[in-house]
MIDOSE-1310 file (N, C-alpha, C; in nm, 2 decimals, decimal comma, always signed):
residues 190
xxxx	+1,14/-7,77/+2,28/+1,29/-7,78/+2,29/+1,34/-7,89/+2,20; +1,42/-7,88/+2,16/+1,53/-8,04/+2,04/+1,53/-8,11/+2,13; +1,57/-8,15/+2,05/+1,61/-8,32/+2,07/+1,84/-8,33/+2,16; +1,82/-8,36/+2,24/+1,97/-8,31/+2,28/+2,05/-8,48/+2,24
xxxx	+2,10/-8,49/+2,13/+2,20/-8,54/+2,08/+2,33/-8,63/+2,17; +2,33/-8,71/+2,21/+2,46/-8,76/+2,30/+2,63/-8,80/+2,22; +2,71/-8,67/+2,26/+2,77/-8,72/+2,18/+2,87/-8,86/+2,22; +2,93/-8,87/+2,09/+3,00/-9,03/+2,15/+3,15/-8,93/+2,07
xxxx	+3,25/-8,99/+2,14/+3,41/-9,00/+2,16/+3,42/-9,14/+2,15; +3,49/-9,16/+2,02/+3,56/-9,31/+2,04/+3,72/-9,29/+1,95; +3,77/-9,37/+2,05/+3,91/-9,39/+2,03/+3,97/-9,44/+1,84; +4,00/-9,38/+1,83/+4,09/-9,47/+1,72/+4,21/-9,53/+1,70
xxxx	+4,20/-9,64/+1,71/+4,36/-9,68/+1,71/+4,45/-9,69/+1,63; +4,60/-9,66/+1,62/+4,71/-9,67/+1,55/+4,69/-9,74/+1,43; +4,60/-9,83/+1,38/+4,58/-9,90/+1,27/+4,48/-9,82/+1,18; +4,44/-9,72/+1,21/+4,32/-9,66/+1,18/+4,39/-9,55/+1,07
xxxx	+4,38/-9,55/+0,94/+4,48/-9,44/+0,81/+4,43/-9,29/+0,91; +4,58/-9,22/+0,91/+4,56/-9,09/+0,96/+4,61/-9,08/+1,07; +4,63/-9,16/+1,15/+4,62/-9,15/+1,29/+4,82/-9,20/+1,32; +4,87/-9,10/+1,42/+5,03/-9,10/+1,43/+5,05/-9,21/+1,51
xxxx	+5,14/-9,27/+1,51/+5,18/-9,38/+1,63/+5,19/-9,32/+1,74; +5,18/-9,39/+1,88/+5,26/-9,31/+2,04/+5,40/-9,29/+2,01; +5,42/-9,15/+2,05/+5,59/-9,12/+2,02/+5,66/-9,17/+2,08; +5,63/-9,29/+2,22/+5,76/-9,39/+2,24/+5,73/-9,48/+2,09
xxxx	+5,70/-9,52/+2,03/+5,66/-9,59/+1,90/+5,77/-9,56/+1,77; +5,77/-9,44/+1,79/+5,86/-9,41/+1,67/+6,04/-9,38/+1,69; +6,08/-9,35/+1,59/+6,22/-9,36/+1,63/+6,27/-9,29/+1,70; +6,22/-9,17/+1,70/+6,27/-9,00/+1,79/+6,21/-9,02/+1,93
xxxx	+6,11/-9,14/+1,91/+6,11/-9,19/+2,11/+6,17/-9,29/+2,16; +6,22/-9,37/+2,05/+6,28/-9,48/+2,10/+6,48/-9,42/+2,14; +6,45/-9,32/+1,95/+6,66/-9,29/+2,00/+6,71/-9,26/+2,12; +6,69/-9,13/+2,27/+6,76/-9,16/+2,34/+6,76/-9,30/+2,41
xxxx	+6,65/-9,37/+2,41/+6,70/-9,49/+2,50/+6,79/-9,61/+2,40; +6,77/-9,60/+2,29/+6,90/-9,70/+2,20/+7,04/-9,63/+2,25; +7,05/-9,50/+2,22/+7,20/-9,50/+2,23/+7,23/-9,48/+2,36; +7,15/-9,52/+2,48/+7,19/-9,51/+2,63/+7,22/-9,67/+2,64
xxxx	+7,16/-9,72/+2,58/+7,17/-9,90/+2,61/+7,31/-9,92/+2,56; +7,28/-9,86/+2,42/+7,45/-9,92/+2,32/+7,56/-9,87/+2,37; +7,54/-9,76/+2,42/+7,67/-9,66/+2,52/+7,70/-9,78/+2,64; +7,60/-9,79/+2,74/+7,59/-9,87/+2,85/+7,63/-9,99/+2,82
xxxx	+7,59/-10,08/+2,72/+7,63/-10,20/+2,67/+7,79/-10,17/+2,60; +7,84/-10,09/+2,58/+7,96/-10,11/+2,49/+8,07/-10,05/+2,63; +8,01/-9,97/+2,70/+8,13/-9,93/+2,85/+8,13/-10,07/+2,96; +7,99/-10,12/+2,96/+7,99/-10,24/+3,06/+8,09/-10,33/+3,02
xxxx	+8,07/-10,39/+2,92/+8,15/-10,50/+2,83/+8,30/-10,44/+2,82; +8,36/-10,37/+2,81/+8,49/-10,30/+2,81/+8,57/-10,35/+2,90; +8,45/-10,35/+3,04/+8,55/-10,35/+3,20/+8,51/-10,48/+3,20; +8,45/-10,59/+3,11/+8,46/-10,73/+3,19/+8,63/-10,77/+3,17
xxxx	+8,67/-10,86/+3,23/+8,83/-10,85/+3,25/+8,80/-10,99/+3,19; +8,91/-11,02/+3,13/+9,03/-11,11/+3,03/+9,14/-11,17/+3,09; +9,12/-11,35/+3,09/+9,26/-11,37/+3,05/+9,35/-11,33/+2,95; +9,45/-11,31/+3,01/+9,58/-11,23/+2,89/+9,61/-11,31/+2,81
xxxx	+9,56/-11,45/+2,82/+9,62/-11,51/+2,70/+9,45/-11,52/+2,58; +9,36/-11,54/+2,63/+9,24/-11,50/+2,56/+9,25/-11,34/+2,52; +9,26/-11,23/+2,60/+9,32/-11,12/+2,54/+9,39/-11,13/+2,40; +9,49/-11,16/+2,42/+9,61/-11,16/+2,30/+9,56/-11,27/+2,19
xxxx	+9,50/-11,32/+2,21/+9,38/-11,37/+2,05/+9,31/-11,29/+2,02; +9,23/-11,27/+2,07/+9,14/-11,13/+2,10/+9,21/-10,99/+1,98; +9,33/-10,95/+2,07/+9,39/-10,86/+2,03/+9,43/-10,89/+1,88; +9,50/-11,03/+1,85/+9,55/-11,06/+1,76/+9,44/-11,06/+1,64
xxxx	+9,32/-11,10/+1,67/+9,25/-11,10/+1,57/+9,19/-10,96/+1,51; +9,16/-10,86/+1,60/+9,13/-10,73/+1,58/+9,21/-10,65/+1,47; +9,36/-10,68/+1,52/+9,49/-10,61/+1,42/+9,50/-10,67/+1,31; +9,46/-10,79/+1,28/+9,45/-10,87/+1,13/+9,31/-10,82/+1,04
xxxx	+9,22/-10,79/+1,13/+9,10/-10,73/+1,08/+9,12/-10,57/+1,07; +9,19/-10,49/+1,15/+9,18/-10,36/+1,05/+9,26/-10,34/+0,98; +9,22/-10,37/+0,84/+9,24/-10,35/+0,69/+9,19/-10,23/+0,61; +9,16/-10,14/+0,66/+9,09/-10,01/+0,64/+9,22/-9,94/+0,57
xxxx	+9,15/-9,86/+0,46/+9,23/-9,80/+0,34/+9,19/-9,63/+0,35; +9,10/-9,63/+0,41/+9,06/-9,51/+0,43/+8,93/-9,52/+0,44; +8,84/-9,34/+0,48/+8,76/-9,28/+0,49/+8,60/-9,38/+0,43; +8,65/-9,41/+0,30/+8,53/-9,55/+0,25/+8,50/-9,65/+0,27
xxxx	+8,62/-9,69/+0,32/+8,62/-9,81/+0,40/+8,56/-9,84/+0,52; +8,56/-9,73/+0,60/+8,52/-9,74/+0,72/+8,40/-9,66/+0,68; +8,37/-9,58/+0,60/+8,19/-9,53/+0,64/+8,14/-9,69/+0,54; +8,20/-9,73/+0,46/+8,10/-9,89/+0,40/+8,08/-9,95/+0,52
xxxx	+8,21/-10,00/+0,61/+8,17/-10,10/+0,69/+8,05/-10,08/+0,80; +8,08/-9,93/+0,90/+8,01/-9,87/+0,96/+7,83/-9,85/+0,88; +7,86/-9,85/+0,76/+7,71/-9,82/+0,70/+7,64/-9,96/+0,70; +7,70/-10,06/+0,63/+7,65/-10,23/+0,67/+7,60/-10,24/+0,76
xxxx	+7,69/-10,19/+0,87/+7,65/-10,25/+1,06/+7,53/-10,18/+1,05; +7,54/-10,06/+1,02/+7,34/-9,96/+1,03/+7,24/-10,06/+0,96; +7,30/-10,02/+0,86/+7,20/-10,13/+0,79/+7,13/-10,26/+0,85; +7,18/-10,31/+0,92/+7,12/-10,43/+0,99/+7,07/-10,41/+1,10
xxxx	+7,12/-10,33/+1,16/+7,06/-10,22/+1,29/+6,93/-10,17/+1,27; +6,84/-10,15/+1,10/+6,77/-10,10/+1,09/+6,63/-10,20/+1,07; +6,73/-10,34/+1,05/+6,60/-10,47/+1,01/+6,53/-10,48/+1,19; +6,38/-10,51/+1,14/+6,32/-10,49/+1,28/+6,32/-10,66/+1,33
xxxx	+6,30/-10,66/+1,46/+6,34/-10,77/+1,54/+6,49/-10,78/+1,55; +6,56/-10,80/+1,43/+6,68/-10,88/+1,44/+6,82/-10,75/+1,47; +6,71/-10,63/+1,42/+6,83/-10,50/+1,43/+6,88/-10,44/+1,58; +6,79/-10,48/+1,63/+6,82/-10,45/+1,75/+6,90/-10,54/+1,84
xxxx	+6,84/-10,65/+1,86/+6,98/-10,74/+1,91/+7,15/-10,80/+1,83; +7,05/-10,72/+1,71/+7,20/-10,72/+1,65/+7,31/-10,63/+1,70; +7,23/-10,50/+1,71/+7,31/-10,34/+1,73/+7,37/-10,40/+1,90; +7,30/-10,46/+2,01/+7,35/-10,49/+2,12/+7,46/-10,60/+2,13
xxxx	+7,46/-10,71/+2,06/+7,56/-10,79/+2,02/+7,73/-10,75/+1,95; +7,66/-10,59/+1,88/+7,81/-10,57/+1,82/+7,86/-10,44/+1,91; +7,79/-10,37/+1,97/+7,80/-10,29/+2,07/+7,91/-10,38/+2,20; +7,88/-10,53/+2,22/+7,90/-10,57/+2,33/+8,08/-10,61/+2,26
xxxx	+8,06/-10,66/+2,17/+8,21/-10,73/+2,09/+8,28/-10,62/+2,11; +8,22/-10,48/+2,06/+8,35/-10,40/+2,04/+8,40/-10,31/+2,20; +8,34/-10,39/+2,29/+8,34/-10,31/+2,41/+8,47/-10,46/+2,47; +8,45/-10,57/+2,42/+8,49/-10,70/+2,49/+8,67/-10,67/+2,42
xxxx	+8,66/-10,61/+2,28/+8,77/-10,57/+2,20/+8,88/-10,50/+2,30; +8,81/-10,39/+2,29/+8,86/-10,24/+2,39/+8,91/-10,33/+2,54; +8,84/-10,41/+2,57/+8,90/-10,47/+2,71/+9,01/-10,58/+2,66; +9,05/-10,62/+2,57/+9,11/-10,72/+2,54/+9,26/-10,66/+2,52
xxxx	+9,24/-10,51/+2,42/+9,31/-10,44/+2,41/+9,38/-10,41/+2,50; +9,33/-10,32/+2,56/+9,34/-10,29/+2,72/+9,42/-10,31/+2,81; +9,38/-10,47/+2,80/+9,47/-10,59/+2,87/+9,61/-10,57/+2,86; +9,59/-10,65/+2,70/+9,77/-10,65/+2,67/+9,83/-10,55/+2,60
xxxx	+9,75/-10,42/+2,63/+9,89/-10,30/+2,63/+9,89/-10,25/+2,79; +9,80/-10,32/+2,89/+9,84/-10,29/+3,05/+9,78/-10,12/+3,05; +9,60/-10,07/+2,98/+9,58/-9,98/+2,97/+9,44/-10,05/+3,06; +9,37/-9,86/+3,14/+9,28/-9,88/+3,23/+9,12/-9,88/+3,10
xxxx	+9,08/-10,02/+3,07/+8,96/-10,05/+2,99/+8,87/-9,94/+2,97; +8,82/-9,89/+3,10/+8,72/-9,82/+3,10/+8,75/-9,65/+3,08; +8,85/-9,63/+3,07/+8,93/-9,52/+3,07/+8,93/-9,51/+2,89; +8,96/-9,64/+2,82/+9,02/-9,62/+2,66/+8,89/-9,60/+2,60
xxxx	+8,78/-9,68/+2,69/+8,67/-9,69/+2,62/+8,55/-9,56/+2,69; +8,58/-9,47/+2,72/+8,55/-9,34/+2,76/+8,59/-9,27/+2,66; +8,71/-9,27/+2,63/+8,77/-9,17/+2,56/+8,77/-9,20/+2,38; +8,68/-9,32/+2,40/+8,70/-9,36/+2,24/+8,54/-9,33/+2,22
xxxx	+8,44/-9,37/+2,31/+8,31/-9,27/+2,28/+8,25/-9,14/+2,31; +8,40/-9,08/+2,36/+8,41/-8,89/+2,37/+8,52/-8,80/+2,23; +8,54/-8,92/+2,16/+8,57/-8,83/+2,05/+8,49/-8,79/+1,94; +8,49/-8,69/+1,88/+8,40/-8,68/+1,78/+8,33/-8,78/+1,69
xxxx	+8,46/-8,88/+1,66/+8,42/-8,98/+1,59/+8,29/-9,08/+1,59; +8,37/-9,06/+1,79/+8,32/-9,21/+1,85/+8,16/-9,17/+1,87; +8,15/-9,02/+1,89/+7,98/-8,96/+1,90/+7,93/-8,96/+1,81; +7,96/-8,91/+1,68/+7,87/-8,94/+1,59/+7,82/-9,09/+1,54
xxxx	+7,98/-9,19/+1,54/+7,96/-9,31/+1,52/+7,82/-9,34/+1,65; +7,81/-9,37/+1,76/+7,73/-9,34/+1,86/+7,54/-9,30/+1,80; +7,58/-9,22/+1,80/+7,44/-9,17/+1,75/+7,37/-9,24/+1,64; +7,47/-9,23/+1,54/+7,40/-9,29/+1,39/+7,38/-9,43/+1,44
xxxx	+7,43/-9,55/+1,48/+7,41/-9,66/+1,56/+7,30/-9,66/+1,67; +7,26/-9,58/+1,77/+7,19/-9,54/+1,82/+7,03/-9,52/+1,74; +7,04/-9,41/+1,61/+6,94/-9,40/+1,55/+6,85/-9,51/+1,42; +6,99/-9,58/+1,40/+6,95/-9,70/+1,33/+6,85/-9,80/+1,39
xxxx	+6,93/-9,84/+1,54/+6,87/-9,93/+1,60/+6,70/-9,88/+1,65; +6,70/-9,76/+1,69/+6,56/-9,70/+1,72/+6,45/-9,70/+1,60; +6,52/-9,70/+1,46/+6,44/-9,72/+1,34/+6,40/-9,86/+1,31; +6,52/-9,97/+1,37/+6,48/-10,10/+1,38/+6,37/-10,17/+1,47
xxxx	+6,37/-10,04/+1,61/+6,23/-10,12/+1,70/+6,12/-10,04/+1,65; +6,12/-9,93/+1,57/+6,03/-9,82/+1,52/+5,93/-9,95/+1,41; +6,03/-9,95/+1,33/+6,00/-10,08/+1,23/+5,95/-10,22/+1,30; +5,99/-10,23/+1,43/+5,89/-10,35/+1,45/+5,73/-10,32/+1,56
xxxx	+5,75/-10,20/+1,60/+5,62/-10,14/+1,64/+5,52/-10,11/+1,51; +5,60/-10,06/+1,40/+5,51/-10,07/+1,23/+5,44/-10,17/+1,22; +5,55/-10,25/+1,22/+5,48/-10,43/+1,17/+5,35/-10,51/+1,29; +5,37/-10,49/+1,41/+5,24/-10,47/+1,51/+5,17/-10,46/+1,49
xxxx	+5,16/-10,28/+1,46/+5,05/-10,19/+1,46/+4,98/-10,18/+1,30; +5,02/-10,28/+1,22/+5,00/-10,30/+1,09/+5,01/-10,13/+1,01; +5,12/-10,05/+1,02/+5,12/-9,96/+0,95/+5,28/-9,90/+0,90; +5,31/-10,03/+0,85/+5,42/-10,02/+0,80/+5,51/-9,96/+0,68
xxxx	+5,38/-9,93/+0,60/+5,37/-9,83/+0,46/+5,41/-9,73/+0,52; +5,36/-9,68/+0,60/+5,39/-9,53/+0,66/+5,55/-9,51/+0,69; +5,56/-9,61/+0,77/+5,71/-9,65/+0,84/+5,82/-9,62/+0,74; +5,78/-9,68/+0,60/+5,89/-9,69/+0,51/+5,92/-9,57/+0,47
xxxx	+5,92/-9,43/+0,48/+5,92/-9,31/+0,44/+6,06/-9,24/+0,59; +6,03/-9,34/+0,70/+6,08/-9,30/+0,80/+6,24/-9,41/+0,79; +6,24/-9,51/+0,70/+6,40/-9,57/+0,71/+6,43/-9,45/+0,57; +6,36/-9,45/+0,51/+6,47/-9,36/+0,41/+6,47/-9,22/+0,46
xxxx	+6,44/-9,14/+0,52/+6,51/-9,06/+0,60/+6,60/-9,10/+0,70; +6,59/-9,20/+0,79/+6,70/-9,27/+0,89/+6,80/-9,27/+0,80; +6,81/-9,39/+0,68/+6,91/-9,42/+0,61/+7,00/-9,29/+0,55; +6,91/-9,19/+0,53/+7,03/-9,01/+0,51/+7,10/-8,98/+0,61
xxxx	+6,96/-8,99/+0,71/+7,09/-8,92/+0,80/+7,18/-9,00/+0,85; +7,18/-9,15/+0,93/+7,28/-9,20/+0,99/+7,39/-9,23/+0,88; +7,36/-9,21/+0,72/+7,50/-9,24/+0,65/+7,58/-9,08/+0,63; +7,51/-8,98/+0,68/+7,58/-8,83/+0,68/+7,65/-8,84/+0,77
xxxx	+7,59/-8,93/+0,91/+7,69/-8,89/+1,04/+7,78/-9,01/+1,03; +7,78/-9,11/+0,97/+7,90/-9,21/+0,96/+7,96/-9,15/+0,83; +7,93/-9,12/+0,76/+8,07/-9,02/+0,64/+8,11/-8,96/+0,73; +8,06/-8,85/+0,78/+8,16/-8,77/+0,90/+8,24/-8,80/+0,96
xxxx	+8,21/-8,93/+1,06/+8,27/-9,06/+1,15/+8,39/-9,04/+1,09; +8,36/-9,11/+0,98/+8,48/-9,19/+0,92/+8,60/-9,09/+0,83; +8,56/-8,97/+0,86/+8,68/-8,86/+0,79/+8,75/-8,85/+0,91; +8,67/-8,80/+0,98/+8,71/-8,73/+1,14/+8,80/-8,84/+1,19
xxxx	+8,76/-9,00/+1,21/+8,84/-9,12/+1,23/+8,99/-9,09/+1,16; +8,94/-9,13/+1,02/+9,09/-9,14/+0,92/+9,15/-9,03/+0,99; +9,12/-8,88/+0,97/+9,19/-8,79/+0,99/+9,24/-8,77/+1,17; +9,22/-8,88/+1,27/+9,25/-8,88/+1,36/+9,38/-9,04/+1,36
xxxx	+9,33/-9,12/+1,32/+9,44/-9,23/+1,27/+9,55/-9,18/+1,20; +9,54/-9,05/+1,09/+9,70/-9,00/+1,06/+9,72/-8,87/+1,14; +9,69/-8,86/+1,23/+9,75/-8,73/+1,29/+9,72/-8,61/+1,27; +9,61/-8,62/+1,19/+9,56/-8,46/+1,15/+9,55/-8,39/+1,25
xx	+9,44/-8,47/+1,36/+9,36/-8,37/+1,47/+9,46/-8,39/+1,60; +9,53/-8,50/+1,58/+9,63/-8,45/+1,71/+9,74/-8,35/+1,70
């Protein structure tokens, strides 16, 4: 009779050329839980309540800052914020930090037009706008912890193939944003 051979099974790990990261690892595992946080982080912050007179700085500063000329304006500025959303380590507490301002905004707002916070800021990430804006922020940031699971697992060549696909799509769905926006700021869609 032969000789009976033992075979061996050994693991290879994520560092190993060939081999796919764990799909919480990549961005399509990480995206639903980015834009559950950034949704959750941007409704929480909405209802923290304001003095009125901190409010109306608040407010006052927001209305001096939108300077928007149109549709370019806002998919540049929206595409910036991605952009930094996409740097790893820093993109993700970035995306949570601006998520939290524009939720503190909406409550500030809120305030001193004597509107229910959580109600404006419902209805501002249930418009078409505010979902695609949503998502593409959402998918940025997932590419930003994607990219720091890369740099870990030392396989970040690979990775780079995956921000320039991110970088298509989240700037398709903020041009969109930002028509659908304009075209809701003049009255089109109402």
């Amino acid at each position: 009779m032969g000789t009976v051979e033992k075979l061996s099974f050994s693991r290879r790990d994520s560092r190993d050329i060939g081999v796919f990261p764990h799909f919480p690892h990549t961005k399509w595992g990480l995206f639903p839980i980015t834009v559950f946080l950034f949704s959750a982080v941007f409704l929480i912050s909405s209802v923290i309540p304001l003095e009125k007179s901190f409010a109306e700085e608040i407010y006052a500063s927001v209305s001096r800052s939108m300077s928007f000329t149109g549709p370019l304006d806002i998919f540049t500025h929206n595409l910036a914020l991605s952009i930094i959303m996409m740097v790893p380590v820093v993109g993700f507490g970035f995306s949570i930090i601006s998520s939290s301002t524009t939720g503190i905004a909406v409550s500030a707002i809120s305030t001193v037009k004597n509107l229910n916070s959580l109600s404006v800021a419902a209805q501002l990430l249930s418009t078409p706008a505010g979902i695609l804006e949503f998502l593409a922020y959402g998918l940025a940031s997932a590419q930003g912890l994607a990219g720091l699971f890369a740099l870990i697992e030392k396989r970040i060549k690979r990775e780079l193939k995956g921000y320039l696909t991110t970088l298509l799509i989240v700037s398709s769905l903020l041009l969109a944003a930002a028509f659908l926006e304009t075209m809701s700021l003049t009255g089109w869609l109402e």
